[in-house]
TIKE-870386 format. One record per residue (C-alpha): residue in one letter; x, y, z. Coordinates in Angstrom, 1 decimal. Layout:
+------+--------+--------+--------+
! type !     c1 !     c2 !     c3 !
+------+--------+--------+--------+
!    A !      X !      Y !      Z !
...
+------+--------+--------+--------+
This chain:
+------+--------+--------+--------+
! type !     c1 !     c2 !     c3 !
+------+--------+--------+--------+
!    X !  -16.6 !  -13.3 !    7.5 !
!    X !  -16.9 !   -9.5 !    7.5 !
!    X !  -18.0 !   -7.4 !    5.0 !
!    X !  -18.4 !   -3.5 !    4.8 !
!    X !  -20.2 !   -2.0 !    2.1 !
!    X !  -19.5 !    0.7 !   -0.4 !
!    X !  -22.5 !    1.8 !   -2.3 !
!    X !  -23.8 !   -1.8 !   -3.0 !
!    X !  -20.6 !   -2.9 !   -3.7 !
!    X !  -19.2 !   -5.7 !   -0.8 !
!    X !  -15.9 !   -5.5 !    0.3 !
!    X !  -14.0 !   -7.8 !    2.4 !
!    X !  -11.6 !   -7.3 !    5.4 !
!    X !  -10.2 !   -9.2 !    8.7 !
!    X !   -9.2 !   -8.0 !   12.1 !
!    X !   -6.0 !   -9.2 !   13.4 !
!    X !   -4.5 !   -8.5 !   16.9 !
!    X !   -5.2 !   -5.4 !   19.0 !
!    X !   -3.7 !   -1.9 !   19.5 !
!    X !   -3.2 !    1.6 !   17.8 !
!    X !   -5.0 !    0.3 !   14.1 !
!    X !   -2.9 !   -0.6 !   10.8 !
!    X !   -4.8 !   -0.8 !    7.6 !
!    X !   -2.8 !   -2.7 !    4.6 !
!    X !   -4.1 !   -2.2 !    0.9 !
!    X !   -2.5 !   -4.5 !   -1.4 !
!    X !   -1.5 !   -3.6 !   -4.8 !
!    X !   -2.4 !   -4.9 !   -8.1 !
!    X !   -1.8 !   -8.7 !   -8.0 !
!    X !   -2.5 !   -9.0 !   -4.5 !
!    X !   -5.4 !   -9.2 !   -1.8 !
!    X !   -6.2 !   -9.6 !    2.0 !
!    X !   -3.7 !  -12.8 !    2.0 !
!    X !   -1.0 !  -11.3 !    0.4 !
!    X !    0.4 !   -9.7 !    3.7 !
!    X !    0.7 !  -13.4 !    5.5 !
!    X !    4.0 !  -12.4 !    6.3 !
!    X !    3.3 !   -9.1 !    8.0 !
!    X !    0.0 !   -9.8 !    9.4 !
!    X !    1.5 !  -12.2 !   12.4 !
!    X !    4.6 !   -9.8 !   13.0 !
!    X !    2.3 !   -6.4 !   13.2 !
!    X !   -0.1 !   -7.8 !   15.3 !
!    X !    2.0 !   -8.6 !   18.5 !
!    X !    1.6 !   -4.9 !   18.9 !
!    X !   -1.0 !   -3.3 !   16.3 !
!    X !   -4.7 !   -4.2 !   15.2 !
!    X !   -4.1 !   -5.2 !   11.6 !
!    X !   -6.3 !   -4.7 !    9.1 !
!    X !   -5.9 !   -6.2 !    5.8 !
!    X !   -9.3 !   -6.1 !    2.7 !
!    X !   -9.8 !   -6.8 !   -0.6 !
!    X !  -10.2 !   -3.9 !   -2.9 !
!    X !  -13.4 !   -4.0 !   -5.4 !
!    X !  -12.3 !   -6.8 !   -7.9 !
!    X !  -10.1 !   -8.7 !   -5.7 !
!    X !  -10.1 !  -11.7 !   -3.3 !
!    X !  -13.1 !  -12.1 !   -2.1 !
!    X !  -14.8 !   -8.5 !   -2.5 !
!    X !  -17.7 !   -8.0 !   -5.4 !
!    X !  -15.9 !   -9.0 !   -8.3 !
!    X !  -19.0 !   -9.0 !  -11.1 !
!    X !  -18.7 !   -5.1 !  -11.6 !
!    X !  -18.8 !   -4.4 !  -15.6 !
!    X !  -15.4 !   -2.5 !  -14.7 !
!    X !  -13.1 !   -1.4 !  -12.0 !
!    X !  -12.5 !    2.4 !  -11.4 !
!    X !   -9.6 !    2.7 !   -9.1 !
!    X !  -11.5 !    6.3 !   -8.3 !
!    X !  -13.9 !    3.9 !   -6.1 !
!    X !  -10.8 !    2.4 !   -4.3 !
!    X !  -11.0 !    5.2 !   -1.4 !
!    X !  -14.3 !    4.2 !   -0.8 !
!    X !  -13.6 !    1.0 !   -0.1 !
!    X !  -11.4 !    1.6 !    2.5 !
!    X !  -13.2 !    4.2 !    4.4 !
!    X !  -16.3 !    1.5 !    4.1 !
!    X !  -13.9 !   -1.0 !    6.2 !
!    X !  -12.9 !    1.4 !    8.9 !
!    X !  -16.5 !    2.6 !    9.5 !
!    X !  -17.5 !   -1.3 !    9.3 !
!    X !  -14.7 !   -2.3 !   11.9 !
!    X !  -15.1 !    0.6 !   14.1 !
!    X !  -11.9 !    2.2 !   13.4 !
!    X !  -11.4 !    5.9 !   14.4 !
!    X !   -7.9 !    6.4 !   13.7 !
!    X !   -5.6 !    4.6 !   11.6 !
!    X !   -2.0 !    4.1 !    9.8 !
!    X !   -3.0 !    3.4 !    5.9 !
!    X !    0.0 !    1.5 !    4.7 !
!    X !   -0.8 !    1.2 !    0.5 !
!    X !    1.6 !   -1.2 !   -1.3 !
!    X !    2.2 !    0.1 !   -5.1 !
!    X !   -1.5 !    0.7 !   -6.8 !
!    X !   -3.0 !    0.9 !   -3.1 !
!    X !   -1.1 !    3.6 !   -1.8 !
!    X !   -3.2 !    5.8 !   -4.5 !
!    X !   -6.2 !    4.9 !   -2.8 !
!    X !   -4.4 !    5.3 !    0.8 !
!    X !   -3.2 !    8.7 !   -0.1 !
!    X !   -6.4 !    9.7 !   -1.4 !
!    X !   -8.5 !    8.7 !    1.8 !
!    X !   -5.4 !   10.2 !    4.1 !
!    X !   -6.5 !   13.8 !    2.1 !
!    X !  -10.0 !   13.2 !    2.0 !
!    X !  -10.0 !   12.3 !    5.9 !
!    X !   -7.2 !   13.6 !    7.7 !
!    X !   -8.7 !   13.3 !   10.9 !
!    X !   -9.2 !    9.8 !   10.7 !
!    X !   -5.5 !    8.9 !    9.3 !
!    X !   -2.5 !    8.8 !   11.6 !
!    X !   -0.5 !    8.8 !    8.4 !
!    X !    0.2 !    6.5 !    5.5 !
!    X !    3.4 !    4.6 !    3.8 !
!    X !    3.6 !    4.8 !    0.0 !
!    X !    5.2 !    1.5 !   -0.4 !
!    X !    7.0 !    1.2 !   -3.9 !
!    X !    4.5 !    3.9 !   -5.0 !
!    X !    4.4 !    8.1 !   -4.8 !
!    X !    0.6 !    7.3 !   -3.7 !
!    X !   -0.7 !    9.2 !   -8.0 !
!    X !    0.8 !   12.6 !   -6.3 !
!    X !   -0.9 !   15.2 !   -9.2 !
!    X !    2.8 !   17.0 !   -9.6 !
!    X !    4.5 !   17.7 !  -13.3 !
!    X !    7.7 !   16.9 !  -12.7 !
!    X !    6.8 !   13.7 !  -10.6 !
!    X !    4.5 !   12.4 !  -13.4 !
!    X !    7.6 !   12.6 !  -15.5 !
!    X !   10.2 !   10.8 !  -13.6 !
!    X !    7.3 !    8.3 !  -12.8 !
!    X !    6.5 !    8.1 !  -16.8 !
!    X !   10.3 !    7.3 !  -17.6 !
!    X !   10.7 !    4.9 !  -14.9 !
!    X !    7.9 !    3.4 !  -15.9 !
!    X !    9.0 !    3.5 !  -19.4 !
!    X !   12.2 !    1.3 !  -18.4 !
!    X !   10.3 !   -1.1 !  -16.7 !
!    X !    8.4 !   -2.5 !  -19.3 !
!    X !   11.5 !   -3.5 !  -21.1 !
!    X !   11.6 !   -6.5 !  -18.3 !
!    X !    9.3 !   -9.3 !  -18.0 !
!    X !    6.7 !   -8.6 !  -15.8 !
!    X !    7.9 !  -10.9 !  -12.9 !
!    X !   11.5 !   -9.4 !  -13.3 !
!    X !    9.9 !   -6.0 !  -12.6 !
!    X !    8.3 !   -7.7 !   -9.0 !
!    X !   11.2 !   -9.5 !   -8.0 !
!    X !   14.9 !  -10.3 !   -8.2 !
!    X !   16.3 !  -13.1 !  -10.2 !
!    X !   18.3 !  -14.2 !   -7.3 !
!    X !   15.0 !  -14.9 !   -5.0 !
!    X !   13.0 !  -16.6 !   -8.4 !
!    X !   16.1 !  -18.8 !   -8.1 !
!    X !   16.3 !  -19.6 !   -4.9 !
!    X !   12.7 !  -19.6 !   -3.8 !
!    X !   10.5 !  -21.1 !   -6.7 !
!    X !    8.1 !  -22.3 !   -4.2 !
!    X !    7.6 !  -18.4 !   -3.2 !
!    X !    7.8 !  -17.1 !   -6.5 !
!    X !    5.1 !  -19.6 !   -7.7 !
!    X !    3.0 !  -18.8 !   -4.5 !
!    X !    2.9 !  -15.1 !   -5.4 !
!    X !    1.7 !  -15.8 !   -9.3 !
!    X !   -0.8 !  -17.7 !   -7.6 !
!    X !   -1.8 !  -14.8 !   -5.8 !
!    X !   -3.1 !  -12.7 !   -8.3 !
!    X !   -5.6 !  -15.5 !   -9.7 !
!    X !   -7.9 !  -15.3 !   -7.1 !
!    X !   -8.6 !  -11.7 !   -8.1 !
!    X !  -11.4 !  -10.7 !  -10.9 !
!    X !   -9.5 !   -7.5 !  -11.8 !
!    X !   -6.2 !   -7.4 !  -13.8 !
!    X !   -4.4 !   -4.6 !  -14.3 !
!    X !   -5.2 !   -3.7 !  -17.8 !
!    X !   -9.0 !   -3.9 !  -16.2 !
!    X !   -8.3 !   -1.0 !  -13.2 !
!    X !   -9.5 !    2.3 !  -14.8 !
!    X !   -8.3 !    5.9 !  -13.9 !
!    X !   -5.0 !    4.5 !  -11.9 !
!    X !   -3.3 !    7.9 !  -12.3 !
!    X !   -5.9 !   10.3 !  -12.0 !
!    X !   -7.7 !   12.0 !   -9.5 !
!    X !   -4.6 !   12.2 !   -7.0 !
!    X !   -4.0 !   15.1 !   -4.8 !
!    X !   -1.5 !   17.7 !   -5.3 !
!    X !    1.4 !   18.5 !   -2.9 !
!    X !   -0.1 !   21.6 !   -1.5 !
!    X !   -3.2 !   19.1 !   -0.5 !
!    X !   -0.5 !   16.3 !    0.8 !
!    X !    1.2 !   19.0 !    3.1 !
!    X !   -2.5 !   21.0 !    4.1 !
!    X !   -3.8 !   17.5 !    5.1 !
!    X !   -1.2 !   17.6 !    8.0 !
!    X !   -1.0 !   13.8 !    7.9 !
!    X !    2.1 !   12.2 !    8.6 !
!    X !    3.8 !   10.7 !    5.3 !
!    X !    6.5 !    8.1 !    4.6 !
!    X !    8.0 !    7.1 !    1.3 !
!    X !    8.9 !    3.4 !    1.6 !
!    X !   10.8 !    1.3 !   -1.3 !
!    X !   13.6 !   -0.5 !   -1.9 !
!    X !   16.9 !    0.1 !   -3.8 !
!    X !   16.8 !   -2.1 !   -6.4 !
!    X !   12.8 !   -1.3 !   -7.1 !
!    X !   12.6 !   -1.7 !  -11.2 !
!    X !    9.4 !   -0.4 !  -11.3 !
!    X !    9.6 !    3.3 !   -9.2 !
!    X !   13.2 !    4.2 !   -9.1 !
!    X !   14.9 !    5.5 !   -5.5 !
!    X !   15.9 !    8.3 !   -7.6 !
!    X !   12.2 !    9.6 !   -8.0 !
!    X !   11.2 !    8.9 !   -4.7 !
!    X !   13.7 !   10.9 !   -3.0 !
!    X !   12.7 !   13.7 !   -5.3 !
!    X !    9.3 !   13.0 !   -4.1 !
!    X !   10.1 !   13.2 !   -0.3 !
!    X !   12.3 !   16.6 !   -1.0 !
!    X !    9.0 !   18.6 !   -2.6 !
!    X !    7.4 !   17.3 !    0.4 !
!    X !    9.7 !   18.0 !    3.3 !
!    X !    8.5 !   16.7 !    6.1 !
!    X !    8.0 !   13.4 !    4.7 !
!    X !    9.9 !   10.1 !    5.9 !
!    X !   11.9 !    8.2 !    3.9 !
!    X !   13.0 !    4.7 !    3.9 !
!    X !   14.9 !    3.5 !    1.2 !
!    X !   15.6 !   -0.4 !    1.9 !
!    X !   19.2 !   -1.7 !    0.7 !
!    X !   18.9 !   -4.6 !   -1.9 !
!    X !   15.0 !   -4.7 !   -2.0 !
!    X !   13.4 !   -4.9 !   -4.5 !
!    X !    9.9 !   -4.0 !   -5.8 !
!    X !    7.7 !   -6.6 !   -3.8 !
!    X !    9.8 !   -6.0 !   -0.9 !
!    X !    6.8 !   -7.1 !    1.3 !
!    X !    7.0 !  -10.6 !   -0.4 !
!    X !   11.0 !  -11.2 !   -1.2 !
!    X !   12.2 !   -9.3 !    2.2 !
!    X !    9.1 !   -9.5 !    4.4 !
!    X !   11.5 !   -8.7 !    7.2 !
!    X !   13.2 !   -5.3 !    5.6 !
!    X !    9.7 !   -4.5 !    5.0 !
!    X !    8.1 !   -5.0 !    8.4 !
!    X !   11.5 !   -3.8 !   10.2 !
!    X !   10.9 !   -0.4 !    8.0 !
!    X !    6.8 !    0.0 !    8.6 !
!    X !    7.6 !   -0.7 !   12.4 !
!    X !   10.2 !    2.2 !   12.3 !
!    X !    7.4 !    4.8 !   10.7 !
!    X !    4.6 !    3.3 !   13.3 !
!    X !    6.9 !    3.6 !   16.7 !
!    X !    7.3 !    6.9 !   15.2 !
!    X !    3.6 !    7.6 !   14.3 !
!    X !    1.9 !    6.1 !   17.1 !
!    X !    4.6 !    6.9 !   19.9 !
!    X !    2.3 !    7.8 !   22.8 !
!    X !   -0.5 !    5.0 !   22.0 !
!    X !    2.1 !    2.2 !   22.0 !
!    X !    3.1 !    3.8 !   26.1 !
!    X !   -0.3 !    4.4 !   26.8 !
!    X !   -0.9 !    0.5 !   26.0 !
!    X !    2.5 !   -0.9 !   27.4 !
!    X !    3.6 !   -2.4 !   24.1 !
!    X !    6.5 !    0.1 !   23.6 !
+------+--------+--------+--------+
């Protein structure tokens, strides 16, 4: 089993499949496993990798805490470890913080990177403020109403059971991850990192509302964006085929002249 190290600290990844290379960071109840339904699809045509961040799965969990500000290093650890000179970083909620941070950090290393359900802790006033009040909102609901739709805890207990499951194999919790919303970059660092970015959630997400991620993607112009009908928040989980159709759409995009070069477009 691989490991790449971060300053002492261990961190866990796989290699799946072979072509241009797409790196997925779970978010915060998640780990390497919780892309099982993307993993199989994206590597027909894509090298997919998937880790655990500090604190989760099966990367060095017996830190005395978990600052999210190390959560950058982690990744770049993994692609130096696995050889990877150029990459799409695809975060999902809490990970696309540390995906936007490395895509700033690194720009020549980053073919670009999907903020999945997440505006990736842009460092902007009137974002922080729509983000605040969304947030706000959201913790009126249940925590698993926040995730997911009623409908699909309904009809798929076996699934909704399987992805509460999930998040006991990490170490860190969420009310353990320090400094989640600080250190992000601003927009003038986004757009001067020149790296391709694509706002990705879903229009029924409970926890980041459609409303403040289009305002996101119109401060930064030449952004994608992807709004999915009907998805929710763990749009990866509920509608792993919305979610793959829509990361496909932003790699064919990204990764254009690799995918002829290799024969898989």
């Amino acid at each position: 089993m691989p490991f790449a190290e971060a300053a002492g600290v261990r961190v866990y990844y796989e290699v799946h499949g072979n072509g241009p290379a797409v790196v997925l960071i779970h978010g915060s109840g998640g780990h390497h496993a919780s892309w099982w339904q993307q993993t199989p699809s994206l590597s027909r045509s894509y090298s997919v990798v998937t880790l655990d961040l500090r604190g989760f799965g099966k990367s060095t969990s017996d830190l005395e805490e978990f600052d999210s500000l190390a959560f950058p290093d982690d990744i770049v650890a993994v692609l130096d470890d696995a050889g990877v000179e150029r990459a799409v970083l695809v975060g999902q909620s809490i990970g696309a913080s540390a995906a936007l941070k490395v895509a700033v950090r690194e720009p020549e290393r980053i073919a670009g990177v999907v903020l999945a359900h997440s505006l990736g802790g842009i460092d902007h006033e009137e974002l922080a403020a729509l983000v605040k009040a969304d947030r706000a909102k959201a913790e009126e609901l249940p925590v698993l109403d926040r995730l997911m739709s009623k409908p699909f805890q309904t009809s798929r207990p076996d699934l909704t059971f399987l992805f509460r499951q999930m998040g006991t194999f990490n170490a860190a919790k969420m009310a353990d991850l320090r400094n989640l919303t600080a250190g992000g970059p601003t927009l003038e660092q986004v757009k001067d990192s020149g790296v391709s970015v694509c706002f990705l959630t879903g229009e029924n997400d409970a926890v980041l509302t459609p409303g403040t991620v289009r305002r996101a993607h119109e401060l930064l112009p030449d952004s994608a964006l992807d709004i999915v009908a009907g998805a929710p928040h763990s749009m990866y989980w509920e509608t792993p085929q919305l979610f793959n159709a829509a990361l496909e759409r932003f790699l064919e995009t990204v990764y254009a002249a690799d995918l002829i070069a290799t024969g898989k477009d």
